[in-house]
N, CA, C and O of each residue as an XYZ file, in Angstrom:
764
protein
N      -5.865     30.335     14.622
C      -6.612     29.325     13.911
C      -6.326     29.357     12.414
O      -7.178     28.993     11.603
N      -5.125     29.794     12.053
C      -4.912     29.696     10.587
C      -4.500     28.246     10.101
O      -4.920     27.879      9.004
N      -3.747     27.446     10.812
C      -3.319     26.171     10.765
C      -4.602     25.074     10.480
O      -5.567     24.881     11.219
N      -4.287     24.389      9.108
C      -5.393     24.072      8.759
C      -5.438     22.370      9.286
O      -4.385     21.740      9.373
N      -6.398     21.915      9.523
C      -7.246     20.715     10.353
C      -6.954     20.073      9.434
O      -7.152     20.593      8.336
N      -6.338     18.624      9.480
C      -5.914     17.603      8.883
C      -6.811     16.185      9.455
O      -7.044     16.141     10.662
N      -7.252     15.157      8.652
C      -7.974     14.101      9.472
C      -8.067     13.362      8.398
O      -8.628     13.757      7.376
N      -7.285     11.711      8.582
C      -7.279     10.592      7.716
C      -8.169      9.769      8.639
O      -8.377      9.887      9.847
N      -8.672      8.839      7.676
C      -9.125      7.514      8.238
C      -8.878      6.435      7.356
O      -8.818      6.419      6.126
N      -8.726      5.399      8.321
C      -8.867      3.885      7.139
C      -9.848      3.249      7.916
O     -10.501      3.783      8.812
N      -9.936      1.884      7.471
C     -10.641      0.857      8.176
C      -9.788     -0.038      7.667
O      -9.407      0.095      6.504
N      -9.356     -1.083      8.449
C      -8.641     -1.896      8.321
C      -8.788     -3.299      9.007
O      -9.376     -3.345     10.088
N      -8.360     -4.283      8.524
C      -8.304     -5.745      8.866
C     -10.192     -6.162      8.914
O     -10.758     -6.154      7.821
N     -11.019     -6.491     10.146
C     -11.830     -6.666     10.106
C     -12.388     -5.951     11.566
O     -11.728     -6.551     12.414
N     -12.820     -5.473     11.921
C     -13.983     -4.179     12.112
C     -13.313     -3.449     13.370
O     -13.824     -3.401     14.489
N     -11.469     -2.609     12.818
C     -10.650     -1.888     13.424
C     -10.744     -0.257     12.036
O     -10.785      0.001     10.833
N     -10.731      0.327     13.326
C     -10.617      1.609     11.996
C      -9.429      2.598     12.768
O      -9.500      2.659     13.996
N      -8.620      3.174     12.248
C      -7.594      4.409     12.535
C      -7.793      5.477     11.895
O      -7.849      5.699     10.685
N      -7.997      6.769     13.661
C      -7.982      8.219     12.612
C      -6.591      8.667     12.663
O      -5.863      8.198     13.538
N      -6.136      9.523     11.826
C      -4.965     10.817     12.583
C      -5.303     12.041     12.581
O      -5.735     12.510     11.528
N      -5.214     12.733     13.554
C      -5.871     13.982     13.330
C      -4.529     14.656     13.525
O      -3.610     13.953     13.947
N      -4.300     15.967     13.260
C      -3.168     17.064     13.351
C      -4.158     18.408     13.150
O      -5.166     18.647     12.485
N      -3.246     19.212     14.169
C      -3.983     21.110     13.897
C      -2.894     21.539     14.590
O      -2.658     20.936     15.637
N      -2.096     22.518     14.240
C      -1.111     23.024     14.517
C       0.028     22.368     15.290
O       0.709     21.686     14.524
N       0.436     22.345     16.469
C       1.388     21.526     16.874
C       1.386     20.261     17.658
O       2.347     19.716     18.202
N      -0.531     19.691     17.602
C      -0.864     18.811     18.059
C      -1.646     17.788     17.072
O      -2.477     17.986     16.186
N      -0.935     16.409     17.677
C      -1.475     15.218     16.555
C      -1.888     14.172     17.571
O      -1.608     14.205     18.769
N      -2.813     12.936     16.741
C      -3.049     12.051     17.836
C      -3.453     11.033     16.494
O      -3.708     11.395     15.345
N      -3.421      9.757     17.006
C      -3.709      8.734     16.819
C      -4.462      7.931     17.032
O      -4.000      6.902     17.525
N      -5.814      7.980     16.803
C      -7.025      7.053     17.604
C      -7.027      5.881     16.858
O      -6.764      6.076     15.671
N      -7.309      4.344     17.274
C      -8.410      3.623     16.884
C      -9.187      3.349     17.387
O      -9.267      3.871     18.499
N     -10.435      2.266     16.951
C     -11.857      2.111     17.137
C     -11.696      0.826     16.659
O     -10.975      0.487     15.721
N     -12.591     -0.064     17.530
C     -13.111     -1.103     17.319
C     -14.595     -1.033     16.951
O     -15.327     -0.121     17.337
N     -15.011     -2.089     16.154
C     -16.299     -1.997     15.612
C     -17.537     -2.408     16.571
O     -18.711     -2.601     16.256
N     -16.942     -2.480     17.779
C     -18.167     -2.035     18.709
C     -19.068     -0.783     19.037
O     -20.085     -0.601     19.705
N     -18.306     -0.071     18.330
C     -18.735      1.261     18.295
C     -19.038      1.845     16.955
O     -18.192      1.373     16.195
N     -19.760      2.568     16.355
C     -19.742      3.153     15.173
C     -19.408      4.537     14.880
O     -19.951      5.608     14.607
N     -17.911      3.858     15.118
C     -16.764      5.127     15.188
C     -17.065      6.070     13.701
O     -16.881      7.265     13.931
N     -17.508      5.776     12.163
C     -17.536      6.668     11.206
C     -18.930      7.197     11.635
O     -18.969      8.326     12.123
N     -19.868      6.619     11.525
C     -21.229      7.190     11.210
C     -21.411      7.764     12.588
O     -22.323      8.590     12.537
N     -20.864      7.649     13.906
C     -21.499      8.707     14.867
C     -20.890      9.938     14.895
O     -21.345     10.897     15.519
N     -19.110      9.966     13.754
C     -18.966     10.802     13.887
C     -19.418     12.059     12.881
O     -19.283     13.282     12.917
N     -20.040     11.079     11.947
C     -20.682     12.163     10.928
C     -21.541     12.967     11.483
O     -21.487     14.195     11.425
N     -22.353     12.328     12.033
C     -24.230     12.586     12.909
C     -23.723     14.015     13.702
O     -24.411     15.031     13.807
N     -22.318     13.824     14.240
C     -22.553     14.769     15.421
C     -22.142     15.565     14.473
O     -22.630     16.694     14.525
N     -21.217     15.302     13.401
C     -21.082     17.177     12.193
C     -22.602     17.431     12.122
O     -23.042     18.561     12.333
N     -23.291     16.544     11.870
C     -24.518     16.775     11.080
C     -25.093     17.936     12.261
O     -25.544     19.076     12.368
N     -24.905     17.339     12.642
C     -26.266     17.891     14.586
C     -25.454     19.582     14.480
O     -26.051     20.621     14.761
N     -24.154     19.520     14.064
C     -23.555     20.779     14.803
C     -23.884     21.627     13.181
O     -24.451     22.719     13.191
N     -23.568     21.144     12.215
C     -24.225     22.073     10.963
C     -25.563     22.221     11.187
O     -26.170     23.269     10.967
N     -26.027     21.269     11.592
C     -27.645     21.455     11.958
C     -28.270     23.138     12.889
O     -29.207     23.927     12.769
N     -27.279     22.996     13.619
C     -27.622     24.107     14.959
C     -27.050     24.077     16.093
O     -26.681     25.076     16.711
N     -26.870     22.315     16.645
C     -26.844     21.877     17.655
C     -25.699     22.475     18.098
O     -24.776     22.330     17.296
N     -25.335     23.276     19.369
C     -23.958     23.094     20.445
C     -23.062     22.466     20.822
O     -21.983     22.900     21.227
N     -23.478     21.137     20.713
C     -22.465     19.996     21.256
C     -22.771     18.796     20.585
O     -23.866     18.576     20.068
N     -21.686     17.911     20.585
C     -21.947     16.697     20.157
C     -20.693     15.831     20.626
O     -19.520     16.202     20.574
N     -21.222     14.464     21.147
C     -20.237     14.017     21.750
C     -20.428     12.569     21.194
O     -21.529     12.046     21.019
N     -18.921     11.844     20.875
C     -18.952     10.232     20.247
C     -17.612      9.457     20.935
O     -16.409      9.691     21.054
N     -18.489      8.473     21.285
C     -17.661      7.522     21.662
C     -16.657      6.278     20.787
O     -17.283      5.263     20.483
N     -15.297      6.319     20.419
C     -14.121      5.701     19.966
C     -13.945      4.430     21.200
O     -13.305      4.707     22.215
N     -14.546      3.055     21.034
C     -14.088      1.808     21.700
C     -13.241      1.196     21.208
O     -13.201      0.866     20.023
N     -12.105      0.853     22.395
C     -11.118      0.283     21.657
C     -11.282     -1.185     22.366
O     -12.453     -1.432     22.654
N     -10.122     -2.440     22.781
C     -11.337     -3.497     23.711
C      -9.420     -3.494     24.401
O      -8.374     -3.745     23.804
N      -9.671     -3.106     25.809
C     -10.382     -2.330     26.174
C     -10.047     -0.663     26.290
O      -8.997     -0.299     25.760
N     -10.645      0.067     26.766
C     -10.364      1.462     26.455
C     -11.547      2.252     25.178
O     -12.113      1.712     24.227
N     -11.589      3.546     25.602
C     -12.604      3.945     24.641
C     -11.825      5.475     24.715
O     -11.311      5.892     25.753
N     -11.835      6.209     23.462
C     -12.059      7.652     23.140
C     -13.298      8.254     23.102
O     -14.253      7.998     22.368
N     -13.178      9.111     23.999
C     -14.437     10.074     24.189
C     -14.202     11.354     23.243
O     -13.111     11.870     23.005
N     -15.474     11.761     22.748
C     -15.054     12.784     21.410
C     -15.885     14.073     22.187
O     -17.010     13.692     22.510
N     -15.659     15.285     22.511
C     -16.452     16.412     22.527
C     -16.189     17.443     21.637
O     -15.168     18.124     21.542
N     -17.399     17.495     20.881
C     -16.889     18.901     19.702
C     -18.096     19.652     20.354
O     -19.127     19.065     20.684
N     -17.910     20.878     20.502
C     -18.565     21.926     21.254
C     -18.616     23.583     20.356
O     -17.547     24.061     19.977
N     -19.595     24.138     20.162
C     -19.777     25.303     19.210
C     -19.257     26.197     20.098
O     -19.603     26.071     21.272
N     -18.380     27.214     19.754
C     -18.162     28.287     20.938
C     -18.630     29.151     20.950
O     -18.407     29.877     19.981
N     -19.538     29.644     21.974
C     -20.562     30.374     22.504
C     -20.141     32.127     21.659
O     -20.906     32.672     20.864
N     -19.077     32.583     22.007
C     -18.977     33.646     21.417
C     -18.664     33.869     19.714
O     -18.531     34.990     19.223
N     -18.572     32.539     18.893
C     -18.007     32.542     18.264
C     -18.609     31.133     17.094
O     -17.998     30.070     16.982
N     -20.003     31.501     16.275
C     -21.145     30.510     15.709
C     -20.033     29.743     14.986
O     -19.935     28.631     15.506
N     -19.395     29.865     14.257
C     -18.206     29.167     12.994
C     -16.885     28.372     13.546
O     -16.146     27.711     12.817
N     -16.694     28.563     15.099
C     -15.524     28.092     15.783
C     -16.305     26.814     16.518
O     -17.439     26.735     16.988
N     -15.297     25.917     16.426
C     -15.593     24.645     17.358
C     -14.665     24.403     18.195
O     -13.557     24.808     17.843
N     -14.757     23.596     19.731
C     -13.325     23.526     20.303
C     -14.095     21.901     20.331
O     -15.202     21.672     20.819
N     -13.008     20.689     19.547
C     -12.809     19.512     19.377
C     -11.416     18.626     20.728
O     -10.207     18.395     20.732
N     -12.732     18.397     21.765
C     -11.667     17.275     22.851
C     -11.859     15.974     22.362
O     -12.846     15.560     21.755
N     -10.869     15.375     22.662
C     -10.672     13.968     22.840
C     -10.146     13.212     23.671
O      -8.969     12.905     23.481
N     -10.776     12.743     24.709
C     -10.061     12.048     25.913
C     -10.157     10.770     25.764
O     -10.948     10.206     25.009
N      -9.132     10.107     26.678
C      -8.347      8.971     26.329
C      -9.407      8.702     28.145
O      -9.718      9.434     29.085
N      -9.688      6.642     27.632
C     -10.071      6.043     29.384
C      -9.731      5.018     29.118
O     -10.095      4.473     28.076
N      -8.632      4.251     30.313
C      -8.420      3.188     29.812
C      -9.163      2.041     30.097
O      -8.668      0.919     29.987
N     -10.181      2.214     30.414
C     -11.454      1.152     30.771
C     -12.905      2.056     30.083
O     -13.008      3.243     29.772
N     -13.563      1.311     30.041
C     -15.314      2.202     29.559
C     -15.801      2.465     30.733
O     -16.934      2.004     30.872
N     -15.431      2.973     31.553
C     -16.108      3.921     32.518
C     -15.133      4.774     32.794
O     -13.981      4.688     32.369
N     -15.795      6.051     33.882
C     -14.882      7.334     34.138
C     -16.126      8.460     34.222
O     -17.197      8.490     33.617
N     -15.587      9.314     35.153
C     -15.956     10.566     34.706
C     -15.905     11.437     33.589
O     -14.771     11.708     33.193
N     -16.808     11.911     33.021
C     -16.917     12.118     31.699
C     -16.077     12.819     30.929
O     -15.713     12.628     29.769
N     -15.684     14.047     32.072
C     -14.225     14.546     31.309
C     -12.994     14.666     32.396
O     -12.238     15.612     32.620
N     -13.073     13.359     32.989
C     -11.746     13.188     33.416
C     -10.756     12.342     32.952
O      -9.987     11.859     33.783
N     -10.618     12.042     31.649
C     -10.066     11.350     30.937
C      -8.505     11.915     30.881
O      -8.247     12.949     31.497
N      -7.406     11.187     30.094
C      -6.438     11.586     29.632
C      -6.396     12.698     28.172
O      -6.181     12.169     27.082
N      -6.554     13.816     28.224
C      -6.754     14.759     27.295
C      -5.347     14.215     26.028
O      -4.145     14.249     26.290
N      -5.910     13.793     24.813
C      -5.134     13.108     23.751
C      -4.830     14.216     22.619
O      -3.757     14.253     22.018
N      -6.099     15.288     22.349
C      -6.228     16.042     21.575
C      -7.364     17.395     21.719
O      -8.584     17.474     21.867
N      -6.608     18.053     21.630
C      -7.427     19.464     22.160
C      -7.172     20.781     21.127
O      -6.031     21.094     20.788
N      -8.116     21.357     20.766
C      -8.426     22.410     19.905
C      -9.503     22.776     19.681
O     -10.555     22.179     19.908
N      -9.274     24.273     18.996
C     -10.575     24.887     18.522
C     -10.291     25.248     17.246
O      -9.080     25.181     17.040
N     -11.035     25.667     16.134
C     -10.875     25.653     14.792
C     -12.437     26.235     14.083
O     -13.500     26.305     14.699
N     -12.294     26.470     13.176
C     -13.169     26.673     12.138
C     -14.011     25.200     11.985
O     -13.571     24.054     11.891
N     -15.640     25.801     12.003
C     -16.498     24.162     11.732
C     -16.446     23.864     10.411
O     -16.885     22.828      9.911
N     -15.831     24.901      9.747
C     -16.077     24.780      7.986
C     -14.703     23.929      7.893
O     -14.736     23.080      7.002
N     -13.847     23.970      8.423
C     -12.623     22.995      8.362
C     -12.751     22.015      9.045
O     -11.995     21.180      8.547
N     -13.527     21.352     10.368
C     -13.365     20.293     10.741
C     -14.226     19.259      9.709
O     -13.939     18.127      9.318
N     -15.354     20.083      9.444
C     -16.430     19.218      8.108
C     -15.772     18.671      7.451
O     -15.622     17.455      7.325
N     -15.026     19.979      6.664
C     -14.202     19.622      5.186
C     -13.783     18.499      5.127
O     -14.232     17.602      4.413
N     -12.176     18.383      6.451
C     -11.755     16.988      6.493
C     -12.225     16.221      6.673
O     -11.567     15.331      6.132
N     -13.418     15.614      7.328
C     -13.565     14.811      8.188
C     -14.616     14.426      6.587
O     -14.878     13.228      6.480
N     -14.909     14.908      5.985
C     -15.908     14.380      5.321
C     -15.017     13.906      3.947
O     -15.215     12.907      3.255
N     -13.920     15.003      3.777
C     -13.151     14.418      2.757
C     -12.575     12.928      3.026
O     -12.384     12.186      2.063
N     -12.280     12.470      4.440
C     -11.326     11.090      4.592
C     -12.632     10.193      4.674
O     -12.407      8.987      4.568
N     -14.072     10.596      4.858
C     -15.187      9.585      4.940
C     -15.369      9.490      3.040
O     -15.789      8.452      2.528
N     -15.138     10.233      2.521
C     -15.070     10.221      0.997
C     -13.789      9.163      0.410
O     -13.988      8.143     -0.250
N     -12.745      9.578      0.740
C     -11.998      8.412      0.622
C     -11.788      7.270      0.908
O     -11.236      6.526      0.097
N     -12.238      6.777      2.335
C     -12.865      5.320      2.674
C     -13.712      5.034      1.806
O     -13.465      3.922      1.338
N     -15.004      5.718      1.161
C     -15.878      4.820      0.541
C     -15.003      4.764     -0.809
O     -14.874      3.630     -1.271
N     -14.355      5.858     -1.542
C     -13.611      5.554     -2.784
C     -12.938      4.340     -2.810
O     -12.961      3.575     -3.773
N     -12.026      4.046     -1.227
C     -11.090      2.978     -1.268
C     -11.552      1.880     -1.529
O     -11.258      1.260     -2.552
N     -12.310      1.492     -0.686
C     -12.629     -0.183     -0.296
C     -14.488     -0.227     -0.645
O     -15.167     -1.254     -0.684
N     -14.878      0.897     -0.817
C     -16.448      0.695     -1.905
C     -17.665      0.550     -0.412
O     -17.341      0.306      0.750
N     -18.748      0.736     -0.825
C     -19.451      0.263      0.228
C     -19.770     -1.179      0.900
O     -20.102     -1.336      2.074
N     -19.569     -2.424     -0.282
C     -19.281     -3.668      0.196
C     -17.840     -4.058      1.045
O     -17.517     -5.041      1.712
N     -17.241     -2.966      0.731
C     -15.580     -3.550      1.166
C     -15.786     -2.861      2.886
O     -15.651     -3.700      3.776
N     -15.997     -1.875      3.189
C     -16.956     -1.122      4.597
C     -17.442     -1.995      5.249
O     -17.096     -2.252      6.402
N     -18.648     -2.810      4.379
C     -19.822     -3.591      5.333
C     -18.403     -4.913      5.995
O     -18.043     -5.213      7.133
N     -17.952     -5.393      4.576
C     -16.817     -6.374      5.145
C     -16.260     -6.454      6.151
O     -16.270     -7.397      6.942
N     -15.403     -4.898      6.259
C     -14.367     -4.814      7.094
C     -14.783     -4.134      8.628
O     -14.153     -4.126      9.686
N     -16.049     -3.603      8.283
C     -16.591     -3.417      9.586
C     -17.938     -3.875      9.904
O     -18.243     -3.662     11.078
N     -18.599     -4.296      9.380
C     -19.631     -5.052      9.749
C     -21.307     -4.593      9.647
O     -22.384     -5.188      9.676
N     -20.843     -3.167      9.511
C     -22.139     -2.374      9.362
C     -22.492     -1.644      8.532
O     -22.221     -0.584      9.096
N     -23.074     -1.250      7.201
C     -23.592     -0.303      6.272
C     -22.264      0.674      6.441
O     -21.513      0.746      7.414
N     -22.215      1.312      5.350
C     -21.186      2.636      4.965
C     -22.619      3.515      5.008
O     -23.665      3.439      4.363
N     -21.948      4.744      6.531
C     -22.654      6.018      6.218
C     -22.794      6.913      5.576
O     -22.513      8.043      5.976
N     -23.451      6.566      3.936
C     -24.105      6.812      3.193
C     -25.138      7.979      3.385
O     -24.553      9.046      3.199
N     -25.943      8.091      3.570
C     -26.787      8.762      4.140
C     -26.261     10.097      5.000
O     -26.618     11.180      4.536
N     -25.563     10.112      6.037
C     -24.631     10.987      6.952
C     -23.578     11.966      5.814
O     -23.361     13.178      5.785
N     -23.126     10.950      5.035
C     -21.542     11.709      3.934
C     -22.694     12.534      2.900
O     -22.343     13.642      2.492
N     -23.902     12.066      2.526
C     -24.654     12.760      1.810
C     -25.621     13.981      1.920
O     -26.192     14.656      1.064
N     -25.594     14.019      3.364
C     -26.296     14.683      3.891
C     -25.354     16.227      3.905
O     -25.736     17.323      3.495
N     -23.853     15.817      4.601
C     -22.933     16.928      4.520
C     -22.261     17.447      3.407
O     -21.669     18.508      3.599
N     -22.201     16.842      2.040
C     -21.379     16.967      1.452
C     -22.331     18.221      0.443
O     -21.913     19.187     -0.196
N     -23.501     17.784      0.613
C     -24.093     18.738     -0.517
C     -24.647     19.932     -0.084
O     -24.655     21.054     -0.590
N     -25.298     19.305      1.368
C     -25.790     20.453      2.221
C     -24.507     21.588      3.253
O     -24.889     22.395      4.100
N     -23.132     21.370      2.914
C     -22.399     21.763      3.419
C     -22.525     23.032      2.512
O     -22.966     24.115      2.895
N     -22.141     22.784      1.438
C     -22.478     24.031      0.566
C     -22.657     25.282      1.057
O     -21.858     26.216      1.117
N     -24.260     25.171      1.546
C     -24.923     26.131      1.671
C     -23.951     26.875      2.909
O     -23.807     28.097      2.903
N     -23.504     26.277      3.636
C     -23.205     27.214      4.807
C     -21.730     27.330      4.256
O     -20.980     27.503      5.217
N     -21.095     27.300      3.159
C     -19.876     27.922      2.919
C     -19.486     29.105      3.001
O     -18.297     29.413      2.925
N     -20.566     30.047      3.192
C     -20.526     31.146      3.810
C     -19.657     31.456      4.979
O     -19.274     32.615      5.139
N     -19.230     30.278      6.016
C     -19.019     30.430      7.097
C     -17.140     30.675      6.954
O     -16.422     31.373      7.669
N     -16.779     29.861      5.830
C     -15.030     30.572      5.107
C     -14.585     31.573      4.714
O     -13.429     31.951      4.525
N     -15.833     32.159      4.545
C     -15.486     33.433      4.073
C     -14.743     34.395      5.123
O     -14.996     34.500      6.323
N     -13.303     35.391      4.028
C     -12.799     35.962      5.220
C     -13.338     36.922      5.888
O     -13.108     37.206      7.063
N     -14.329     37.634      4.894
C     -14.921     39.187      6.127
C     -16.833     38.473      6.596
O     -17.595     37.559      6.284
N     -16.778     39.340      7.252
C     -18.067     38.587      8.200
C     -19.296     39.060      7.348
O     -19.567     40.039      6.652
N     -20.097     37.542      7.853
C     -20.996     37.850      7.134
C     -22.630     38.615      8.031
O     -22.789     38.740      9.246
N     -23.298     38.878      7.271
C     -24.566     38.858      7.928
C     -25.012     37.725      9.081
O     -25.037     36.497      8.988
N     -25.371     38.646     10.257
C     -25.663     37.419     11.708
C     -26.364     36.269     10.865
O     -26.258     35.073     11.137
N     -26.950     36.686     10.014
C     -28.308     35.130     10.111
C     -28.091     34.944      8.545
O     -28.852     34.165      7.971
N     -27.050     35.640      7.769
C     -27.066     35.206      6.635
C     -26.605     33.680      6.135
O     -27.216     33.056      5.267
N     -25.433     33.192      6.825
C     -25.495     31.817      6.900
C     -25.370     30.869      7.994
O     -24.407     30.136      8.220
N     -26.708     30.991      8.799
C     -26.426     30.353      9.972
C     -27.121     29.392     10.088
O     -28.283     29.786     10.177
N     -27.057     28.233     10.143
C     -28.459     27.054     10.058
C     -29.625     27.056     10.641
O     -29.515     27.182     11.861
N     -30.409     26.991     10.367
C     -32.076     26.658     11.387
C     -31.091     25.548     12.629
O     -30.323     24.585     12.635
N     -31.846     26.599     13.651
C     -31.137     26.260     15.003
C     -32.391     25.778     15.991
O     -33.317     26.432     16.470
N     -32.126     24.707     16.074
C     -33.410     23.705     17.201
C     -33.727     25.087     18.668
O     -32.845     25.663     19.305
N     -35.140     25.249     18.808
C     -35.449     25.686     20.088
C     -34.960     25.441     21.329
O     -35.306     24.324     21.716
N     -34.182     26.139     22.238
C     -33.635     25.905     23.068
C     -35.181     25.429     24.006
O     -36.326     25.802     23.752
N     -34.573     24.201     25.491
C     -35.623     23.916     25.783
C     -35.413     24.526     27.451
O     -34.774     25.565     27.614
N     -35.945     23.859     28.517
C     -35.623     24.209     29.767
C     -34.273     24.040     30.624
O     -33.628     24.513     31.560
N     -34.309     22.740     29.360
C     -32.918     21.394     29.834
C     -31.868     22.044     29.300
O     -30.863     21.349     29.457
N     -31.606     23.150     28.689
C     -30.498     23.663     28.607
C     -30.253     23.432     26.992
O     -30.907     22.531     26.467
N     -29.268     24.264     26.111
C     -28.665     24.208     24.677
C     -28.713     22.996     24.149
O     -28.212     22.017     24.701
N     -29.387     22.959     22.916
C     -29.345     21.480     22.171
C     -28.283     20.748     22.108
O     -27.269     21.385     21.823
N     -28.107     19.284     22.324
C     -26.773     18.503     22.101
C     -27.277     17.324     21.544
O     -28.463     17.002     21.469
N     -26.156     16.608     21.101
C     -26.287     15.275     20.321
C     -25.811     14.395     20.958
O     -24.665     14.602     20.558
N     -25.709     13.651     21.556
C     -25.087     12.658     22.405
C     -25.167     11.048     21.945
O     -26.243     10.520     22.225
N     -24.171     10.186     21.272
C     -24.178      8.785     20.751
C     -23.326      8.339     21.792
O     -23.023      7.166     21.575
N     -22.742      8.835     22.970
C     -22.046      7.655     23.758
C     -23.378      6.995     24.487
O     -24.585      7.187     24.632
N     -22.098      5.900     24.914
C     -22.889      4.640     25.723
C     -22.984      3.392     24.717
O     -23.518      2.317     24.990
N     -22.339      3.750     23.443
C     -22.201      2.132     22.862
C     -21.062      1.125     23.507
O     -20.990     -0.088     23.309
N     -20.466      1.674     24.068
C     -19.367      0.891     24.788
C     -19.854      0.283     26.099
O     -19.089     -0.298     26.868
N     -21.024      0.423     26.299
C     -21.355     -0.069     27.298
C     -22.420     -0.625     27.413
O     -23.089     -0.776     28.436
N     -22.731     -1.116     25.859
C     -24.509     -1.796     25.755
C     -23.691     -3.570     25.874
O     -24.398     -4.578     25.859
């Protein structure tokens, strides 16, 4: 996991957005149609997973076809995430029987970083009116603000020698009967 997590985004034409992601010898190419709220669900689920949460999963609609997103905390390992992305070429499927597009695990302090740095550069680019334009819905504002300042605190988690168990670990939601907290935004592809 030394290979560091790369992730652009644009938004482009009128309410199409393209990521690229790269981590070591694997890259992929998603877009999203603005049926889905491909930036802001994918902030929510950083948020949920800096938050505490285990899992978080977002749905990428394309028309037709959708990317399914699973970023998952690894159980032995609070600071590691393993990030799937499966490919369906219709909006239905078994949930992870998709075409596997992009697969890894990594540092959560590096998937943030990027992912919040290229949501930083969309709003630099095209502004928050140029966002609502080109995709139709508010710039997640709120989501980029939430991580960018409150990421901080858990920078602890880069550090190279280990830290104290609970010295930087987030307030972690009560586990319930139903099993480890998760975040779940799919099913816009199918309202």
């Amino acid at each position: 996991m030394t290979t560091m997590f790369e992730f652009d985004s644009e938004v482009w034409g009128h309410g199409w957005a393209q990521a690229a992601l790269r981590h070591g010898d694997q890259d992929a190419i998603l877009d999203a149609s603005y049926i889905t709220r491909a930036l802001v669900d994918l902030l929510r689920a950083l948020v949920s997973l800096v938050d505490g949460y285990r899992e978080g999963y977002v749905e990428w609609c394309e028309e037709p076809g959708e990317y399914r997103w699973r970023l998952r905390r690894e159980p032995d390992q609070e600071d590691v995430v393993s990030v799937a992305v499966l490919w369906f070429p219709r909006w239905e499927g078994i949930p992870d029987d998709g075409e596997r597009r992009f697969d890894t695990r990594l540092k959560l302090a590096d998937l943030v970083t990027a992912i919040v740095a290229a949501a930083r550069r969309v709003l630099d680019d095209i502004g928050v009116a140029g966002y609502r334009q080109r995709w139709g819905e508010p710039f997640p504002s709120l989501e980029l603000q939430i991580l960018e300042p409150g990421w901080l605190r858990y920078s602890c988690l880069r550090r190279p020698e280990p830290a104290p168990p609970t010295a930087c670990r987030p307030p972690r939601p009560a586990p319930t009967s139903a099993g480890p907290p998760t975040i779940d935004t799919r099913g816009h592809c199918h309202e």
